[in-house]
C-alpha distance (Angstrom), angle and dihedral (degrees) to the residues before:
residue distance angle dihedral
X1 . . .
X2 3.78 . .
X3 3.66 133.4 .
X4 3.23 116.9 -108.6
X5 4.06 126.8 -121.3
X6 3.69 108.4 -118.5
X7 3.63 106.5 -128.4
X8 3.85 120.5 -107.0
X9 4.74 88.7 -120.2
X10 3.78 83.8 57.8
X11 3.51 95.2 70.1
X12 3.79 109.3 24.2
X13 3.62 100.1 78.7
X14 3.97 89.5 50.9
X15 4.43 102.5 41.7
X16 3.77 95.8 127.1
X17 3.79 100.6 33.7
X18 3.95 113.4 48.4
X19 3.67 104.5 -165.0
X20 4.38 126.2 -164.4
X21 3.90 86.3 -114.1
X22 4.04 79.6 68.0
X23 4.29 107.6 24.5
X24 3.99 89.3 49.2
X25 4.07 100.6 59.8
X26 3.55 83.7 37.5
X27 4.18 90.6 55.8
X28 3.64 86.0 44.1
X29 4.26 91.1 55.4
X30 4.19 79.9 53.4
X31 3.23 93.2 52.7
X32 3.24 104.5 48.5
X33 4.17 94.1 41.6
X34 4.37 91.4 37.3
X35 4.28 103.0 50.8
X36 4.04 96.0 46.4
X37 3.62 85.0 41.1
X38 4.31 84.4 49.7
X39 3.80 90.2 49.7
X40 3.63 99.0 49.6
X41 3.62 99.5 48.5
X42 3.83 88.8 45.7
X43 3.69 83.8 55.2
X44 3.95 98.8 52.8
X45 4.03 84.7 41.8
X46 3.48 92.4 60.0
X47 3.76 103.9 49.6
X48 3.99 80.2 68.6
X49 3.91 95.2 49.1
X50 3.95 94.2 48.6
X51 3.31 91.8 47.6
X52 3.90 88.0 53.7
X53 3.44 94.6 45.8
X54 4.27 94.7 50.3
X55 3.75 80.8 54.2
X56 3.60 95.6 48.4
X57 3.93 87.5 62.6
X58 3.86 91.9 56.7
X59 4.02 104.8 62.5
X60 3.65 135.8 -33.7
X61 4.07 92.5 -120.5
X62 3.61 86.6 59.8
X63 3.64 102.6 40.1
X64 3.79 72.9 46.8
X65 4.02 94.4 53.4
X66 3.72 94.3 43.5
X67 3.79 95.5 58.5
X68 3.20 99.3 47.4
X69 4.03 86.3 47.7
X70 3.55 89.4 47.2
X71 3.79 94.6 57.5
X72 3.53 88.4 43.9
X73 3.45 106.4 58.1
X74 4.25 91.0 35.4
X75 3.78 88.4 61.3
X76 4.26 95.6 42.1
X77 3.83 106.4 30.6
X78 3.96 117.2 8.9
X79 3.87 98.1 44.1
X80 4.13 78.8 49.0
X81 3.35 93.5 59.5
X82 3.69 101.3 40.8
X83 4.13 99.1 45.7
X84 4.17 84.5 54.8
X85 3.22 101.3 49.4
X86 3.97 91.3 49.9
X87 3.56 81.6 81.8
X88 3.49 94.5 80.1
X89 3.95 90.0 62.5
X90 3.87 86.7 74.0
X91 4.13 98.2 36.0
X92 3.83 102.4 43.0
X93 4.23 96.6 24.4
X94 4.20 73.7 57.3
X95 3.15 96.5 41.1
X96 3.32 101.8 48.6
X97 3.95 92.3 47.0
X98 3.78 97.4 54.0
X99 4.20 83.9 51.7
X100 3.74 89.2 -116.4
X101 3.73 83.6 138.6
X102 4.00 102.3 161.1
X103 4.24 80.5 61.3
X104 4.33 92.3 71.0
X105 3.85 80.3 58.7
X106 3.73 100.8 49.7
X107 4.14 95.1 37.2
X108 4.07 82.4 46.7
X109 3.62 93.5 59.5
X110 3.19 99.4 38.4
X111 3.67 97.1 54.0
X112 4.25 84.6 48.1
X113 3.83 86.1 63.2
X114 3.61 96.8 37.2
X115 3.60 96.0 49.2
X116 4.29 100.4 37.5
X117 3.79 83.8 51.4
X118 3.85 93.3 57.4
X119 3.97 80.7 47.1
X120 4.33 78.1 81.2
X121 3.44 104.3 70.2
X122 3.69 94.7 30.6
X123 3.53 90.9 65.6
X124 3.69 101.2 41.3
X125 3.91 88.8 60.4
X126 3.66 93.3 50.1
X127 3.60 93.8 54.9
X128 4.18 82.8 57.9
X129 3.55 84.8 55.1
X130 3.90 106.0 110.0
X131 3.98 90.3 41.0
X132 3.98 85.6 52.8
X133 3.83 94.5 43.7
X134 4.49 87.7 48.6
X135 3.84 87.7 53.7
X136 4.07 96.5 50.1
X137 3.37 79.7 66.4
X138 4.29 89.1 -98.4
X139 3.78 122.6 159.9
X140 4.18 106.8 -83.0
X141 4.16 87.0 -137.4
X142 4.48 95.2 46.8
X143 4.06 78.4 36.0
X144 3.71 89.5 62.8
X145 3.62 107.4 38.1
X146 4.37 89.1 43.7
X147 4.05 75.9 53.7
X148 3.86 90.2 55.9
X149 3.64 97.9 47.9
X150 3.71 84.5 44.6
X151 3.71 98.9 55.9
X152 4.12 89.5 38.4
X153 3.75 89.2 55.3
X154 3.62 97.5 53.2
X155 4.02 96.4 88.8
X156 3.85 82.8 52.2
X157 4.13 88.7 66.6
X158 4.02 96.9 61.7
X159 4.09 92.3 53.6
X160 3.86 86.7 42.4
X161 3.96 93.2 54.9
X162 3.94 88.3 52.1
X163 3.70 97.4 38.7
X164 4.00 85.4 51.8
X165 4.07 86.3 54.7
X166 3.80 90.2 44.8
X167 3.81 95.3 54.0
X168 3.51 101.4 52.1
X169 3.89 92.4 42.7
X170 3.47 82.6 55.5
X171 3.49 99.2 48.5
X172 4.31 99.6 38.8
X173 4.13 76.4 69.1
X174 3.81 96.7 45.4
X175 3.89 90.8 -111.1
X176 3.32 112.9 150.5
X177 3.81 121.3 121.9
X178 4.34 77.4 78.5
X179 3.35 88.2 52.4
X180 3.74 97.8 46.8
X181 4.03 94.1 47.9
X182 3.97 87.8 54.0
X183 3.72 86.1 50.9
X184 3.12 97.3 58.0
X185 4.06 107.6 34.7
X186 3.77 81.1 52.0
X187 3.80 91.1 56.1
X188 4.12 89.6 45.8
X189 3.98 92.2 43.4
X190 4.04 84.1 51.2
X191 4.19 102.8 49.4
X192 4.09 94.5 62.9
X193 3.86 94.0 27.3
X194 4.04 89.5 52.1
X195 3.98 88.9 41.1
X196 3.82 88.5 54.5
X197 4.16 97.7 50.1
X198 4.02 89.2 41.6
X199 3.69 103.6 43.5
X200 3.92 107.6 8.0
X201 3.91 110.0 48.5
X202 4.02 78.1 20.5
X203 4.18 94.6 -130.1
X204 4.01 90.1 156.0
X205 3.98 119.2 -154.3
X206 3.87 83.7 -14.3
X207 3.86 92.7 62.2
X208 3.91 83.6 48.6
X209 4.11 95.3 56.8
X210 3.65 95.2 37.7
X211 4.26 88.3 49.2
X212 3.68 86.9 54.4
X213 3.79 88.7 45.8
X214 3.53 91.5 55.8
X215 3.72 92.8 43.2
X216 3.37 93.1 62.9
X217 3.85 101.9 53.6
X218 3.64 82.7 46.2
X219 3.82 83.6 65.5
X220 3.60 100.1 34.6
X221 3.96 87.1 51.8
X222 3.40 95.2 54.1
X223 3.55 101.1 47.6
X224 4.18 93.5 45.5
X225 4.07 78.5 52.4
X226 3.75 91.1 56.5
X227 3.87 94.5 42.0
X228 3.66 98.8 43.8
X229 4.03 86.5 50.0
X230 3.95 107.9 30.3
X231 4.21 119.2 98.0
X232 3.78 90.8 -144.7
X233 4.30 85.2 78.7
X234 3.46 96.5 48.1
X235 3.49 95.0 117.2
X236 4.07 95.3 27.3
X237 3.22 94.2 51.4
X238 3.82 119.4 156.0
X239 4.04 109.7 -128.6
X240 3.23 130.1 148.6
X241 3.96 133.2 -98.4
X242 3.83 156.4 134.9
X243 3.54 77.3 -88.6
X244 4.06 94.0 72.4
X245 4.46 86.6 59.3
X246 3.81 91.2 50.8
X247 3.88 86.6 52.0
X248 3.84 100.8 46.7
X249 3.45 99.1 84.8
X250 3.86 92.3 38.2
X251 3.59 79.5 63.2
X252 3.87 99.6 42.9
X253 3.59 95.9 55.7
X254 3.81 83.5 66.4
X255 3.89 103.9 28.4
X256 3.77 89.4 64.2
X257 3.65 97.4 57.2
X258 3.42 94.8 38.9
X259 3.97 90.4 60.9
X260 3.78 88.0 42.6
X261 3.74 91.0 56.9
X262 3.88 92.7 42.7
X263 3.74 98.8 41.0
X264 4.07 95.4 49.3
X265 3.53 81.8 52.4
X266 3.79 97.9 51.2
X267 3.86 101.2 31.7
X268 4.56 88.6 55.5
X269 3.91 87.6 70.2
X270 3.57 95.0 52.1
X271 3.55 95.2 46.3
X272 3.56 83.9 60.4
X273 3.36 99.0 50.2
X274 3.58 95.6 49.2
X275 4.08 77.3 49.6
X276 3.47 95.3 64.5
X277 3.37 90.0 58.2
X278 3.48 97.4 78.1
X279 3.63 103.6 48.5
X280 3.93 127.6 108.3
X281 4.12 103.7 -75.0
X282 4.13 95.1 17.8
X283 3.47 96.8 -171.2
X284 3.48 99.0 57.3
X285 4.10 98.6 45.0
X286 4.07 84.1 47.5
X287 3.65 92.9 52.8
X288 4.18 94.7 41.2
X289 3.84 85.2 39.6
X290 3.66 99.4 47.1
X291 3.91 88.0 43.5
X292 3.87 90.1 48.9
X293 4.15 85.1 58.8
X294 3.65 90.5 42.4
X295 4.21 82.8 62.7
X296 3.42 94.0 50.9
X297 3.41 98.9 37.2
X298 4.15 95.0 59.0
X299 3.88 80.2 54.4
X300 3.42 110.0 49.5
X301 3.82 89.1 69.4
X302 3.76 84.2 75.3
X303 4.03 111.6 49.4
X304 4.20 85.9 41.3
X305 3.26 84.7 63.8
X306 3.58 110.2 53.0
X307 4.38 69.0 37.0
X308 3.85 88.1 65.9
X309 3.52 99.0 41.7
X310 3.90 94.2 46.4
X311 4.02 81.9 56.4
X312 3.86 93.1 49.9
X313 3.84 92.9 48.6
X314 3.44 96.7 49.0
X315 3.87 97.5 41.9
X316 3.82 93.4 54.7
X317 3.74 94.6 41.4
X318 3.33 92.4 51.7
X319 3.90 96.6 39.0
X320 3.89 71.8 54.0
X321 4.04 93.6 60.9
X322 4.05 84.1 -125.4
X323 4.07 98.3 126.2
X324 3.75 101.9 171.8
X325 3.79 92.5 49.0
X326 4.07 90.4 53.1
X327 4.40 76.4 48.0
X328 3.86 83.0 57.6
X329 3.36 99.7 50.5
X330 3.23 91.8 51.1
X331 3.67 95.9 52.6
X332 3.68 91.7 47.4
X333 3.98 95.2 53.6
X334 3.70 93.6 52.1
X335 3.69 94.4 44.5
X336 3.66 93.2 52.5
X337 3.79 96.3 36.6
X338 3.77 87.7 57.4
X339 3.74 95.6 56.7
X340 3.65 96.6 56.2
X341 3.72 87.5 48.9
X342 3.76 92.6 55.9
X343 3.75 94.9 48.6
X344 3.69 90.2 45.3
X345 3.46 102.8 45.4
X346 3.72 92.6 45.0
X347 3.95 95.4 50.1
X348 4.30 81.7 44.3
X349 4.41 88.2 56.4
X350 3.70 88.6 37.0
X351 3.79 89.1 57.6
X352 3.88 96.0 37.6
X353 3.77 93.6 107.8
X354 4.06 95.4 60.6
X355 4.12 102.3 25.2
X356 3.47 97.1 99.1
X357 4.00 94.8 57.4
X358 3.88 80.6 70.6
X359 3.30 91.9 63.1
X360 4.01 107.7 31.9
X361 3.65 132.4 -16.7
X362 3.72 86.6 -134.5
X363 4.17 96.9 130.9
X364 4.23 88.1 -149.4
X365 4.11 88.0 45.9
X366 4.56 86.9 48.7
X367 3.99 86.9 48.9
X368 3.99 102.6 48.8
X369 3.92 78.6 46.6
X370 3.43 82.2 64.0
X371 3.31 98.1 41.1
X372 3.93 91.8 50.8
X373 4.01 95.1 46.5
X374 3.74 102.0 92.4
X375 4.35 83.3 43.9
X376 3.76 83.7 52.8
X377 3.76 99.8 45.0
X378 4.00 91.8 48.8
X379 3.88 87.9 52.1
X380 4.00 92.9 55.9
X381 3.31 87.4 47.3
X382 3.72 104.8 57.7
X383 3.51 87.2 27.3
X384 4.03 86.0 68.5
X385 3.39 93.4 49.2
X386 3.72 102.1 48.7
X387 3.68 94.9 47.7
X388 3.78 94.5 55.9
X389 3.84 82.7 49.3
X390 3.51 94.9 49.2
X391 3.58 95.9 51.1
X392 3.56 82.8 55.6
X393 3.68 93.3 59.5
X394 3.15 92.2 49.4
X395 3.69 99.8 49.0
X396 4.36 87.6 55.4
X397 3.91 91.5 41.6
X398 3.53 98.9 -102.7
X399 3.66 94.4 154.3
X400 2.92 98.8 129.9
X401 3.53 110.5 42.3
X402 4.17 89.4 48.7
X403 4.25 86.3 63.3
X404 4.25 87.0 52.9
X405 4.33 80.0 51.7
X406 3.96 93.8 41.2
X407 3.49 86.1 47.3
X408 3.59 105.7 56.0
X409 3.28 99.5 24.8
X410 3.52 99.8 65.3
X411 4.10 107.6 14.0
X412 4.04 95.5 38.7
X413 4.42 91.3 40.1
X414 3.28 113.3 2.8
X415 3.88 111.3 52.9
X416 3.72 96.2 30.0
X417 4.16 84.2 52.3
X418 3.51 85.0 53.6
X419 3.81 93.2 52.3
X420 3.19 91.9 50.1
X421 3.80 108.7 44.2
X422 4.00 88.5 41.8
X423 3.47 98.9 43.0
X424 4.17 115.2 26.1
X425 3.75 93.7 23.9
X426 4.25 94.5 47.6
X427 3.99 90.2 -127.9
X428 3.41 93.6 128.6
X429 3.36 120.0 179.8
X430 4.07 100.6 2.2
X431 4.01 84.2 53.0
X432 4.04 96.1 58.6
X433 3.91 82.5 49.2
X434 4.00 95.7 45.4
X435 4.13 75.0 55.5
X436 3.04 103.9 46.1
X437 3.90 88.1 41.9
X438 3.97 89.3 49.8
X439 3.82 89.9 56.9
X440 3.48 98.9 47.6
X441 4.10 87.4 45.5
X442 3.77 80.9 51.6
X443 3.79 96.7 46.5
X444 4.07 91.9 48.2
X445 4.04 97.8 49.4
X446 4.12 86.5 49.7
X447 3.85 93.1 51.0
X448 3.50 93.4 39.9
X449 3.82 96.4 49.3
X450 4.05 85.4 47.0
X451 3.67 89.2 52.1
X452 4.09 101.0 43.7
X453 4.11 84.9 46.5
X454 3.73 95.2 52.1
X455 3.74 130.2 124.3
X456 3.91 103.2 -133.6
X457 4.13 90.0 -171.7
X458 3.35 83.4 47.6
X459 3.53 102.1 59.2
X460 3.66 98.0 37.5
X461 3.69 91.2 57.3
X462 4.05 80.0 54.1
X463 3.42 94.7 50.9
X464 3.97 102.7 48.5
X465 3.87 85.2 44.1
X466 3.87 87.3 54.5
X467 3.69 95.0 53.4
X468 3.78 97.9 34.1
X469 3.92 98.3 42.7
X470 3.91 89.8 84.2
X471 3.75 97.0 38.3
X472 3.82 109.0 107.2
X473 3.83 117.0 -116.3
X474 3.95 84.3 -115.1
X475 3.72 97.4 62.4
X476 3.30 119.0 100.4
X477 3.44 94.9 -137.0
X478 3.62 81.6 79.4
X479 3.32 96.3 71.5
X480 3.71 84.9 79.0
X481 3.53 102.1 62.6
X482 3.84 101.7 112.9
């Protein structure tokens, strides 16, 4: 089942005045594109988190060894690969609306090269990544096993970079139920498979990477299967041709910004996790920190994906030439975004008092919870925000202007807030949230003044001259230039 484009008469009668007769179908199209969307990322998430928690019952140096490699090789490979492959939200979710549907193929491929050749280098650092750990200063023995995991995970980053492709191809057609049952057999195949190579044939953290590894081509297999066999791509079909070269760099151009914008994004909680490392009493603000992340973590699976269906919407309706329905969308993401966010952030403060006995039974860990709720709850809410807007950006080929944002909303306010209100002004841990909570404030207002400013006409003319610009005068797809 697809979603259908709204057509461009729909809306023109009704540009200044968006009415519930219009908003509500459109939060229904959200809906249906943003909670299979939820469900299938979940799914590839958790392969990674069972496999960390198998390891965690083998030793505490390797449960040790694997987190460290885990954060490792998030921040330097698999943030990589997703941020460039977000490009493919603007060219195929264009694409795909302007009925240039041979394009999703080409851009597909292309990105599938692009993105398995940037696999190389990737996996030659990680296989440095016990001698790097030992000269950071690292434990030798956590050095070595993180190095293990690191090396083991490496045939995990080629089915990654086409499974990346895959989704958003998917997804640019409003695809996902195929998607979503991948997801999730992949995620079944990978519990007993991962149990076996941990515990069975007794591989340790290694068994762990290469289960995941496996798990992922399982996916990636499975969905090729479907693609390569399914009627619903007959005319998207992915093939190969000289085609694919001419697009690489059309895809470039917008693959590095993308991973700019996602990585800044990614790399500023680290940062202050490693940050909370060197504050008075370490191992407590690590543990409170780390658990703080945790909370946000398990919901940002939820506003990226209204996020991801905001920037399929508005790429297709405005690879359609229909500019106040891509407005509508918009509208409708945020609006429904936001009322998750209240219910979840109020049920989060309502619970603020026993959270941390989820976590630790530590009484001093269960009051900085506490402490850290009304932090946490301000996060999820600009977080929801931002990732609607974001997909938005990414749906009109903002790329590049959302790294500018990342950029100076995080590295020029938000971490050197942090430093400051941790570290000069003694806030400690609350004070690298209150700066990490200013940049994302920061980040949110700039996006959303970009967005309320924007020339819809404008960028739908844009976006059909992106996709048709390379379309020869003899296609017939260029019959539909208007």
């Amino acid at each position: 089942m697809e979603v259908p484009l709204l057509t461009e008469n729909t809306h023109e009668s009704n540009r200044a005045f968006p009415t519930w007769d219009l908003i509500g179908p459109e939060m229904k199209r959200i809906c249906y594109l943003a909670i299979p969307l939820g469900v299938a990322s979940v799914s590839q998430y958790l392969m990674r988190v069972t496999a960390m928690m198998m390891v965690g019952h083998l030793s505490e140096l390797q449960l040790a060894g694997t987190s460290i490699a885990t954060s490792i090789t998030n921040v330097t490979g698999f943030s990589l690969l997703f941020g460039m492959s977000t490009a493919l939200e603007t060219l195929c979710g264009q694409a795909y609306g302007a009925r240039v549907y041979h394009k999703l193929g080409i851009y597909t491929n292309a990105a599938i090269v692009s993105l398995v050749l940037a696999c190389i280098p990737i996996s030659i650092l990680w296989i440095f990544i016990e001698k790097l750990l030992v000269l950071m200063g690292q434990d030798p023995m956590i050095s070595a096993e993180a190095g293990r995991y690191a090396i083991w995970l490496i045939p995990t980053l080629f089915p990654s970079a086409i499974l990346q492709a895959l989704v958003r191809y998917l997804q640019s057609q409003s695809l996902i139920y195929p998607m979503l049952l991948s997801s999730v057999a992949a995620l079944l195949f990978h519990v007993p498979v991962c149990w076996a190579l941990v515990f069975y044939f007794k591989l340790g953290n290694a068994g762990a990477a290469l289960a995941i590894g496996l798990s992922y081509w399982f996916n990636v297999i499975l969905l090729l299967m479907y693609v390569m066999s399914a009627a619903a791509f007959e005319k998207t079909r992915i093939h190969f041709s000289k085609d694919v070269f001419l697009s690489t760099w059309e895809f470039f151009k917008l693959a590095v910004p993308s991973a700019v914008m996602v990585c800044l994004q990614w790399w500023t909680y680290e940062i202050v996790i490693l940050l909370s490392g060197l504050l008075p009493n370490p191992q407590l603000e690590t543990s409170v920190q780390s658990i703080c992340l945790l909370i946000a973590s398990l919901h940002y699976y939820v506003p990226y994906s209204f996020g991801a269906a905001a920037s399929t919407r508005v790429s297709n309706e405005l690879g359609a030439g229909n500019p106040s329905a891509a407005t509508m969308a918009v509208l409708a993401a945020i609006t429904i975004s936001m009322a998750e966010v209240i219910i979840a952030s109020g049920v989060l403060f309502g619970c603020r008092n026993i959270l941390g006995y989820a976590f630790s039974d530590e009484i001093e860990v269960v009051n900085y919870l506490m402490k850290m709720s009304p932090l946490i709850c301000l996060m999820l809410i600009m977080d929801a925000i931002q990732r609607v807007l974001s997909g938005v950006a990414r749906g009109c080929g903002w790329q590049q202007i959302g790294a500018y944002v990342n950029f100076g909303a995080y590295y020029l306010v938000g971490i050197p807030l942090a430093i400051v209100l941790g570290f000069v002004i003694h806030l400690k841990g609350p004070g690298l949230w209150i700066g990490l909570n200013a940049g994302s404030v920061v980040q949110t207002t700039i996006y959303g003044l970009v967005t309320c400013f924007t020339n819809w006409e404008k960028q739908a003319n844009s976006a059909r001259a992106r996709v048709f610009g390379a379309v020869s005068p003899t296609d017939d797809e260029s019959k539909l230039v208007p």
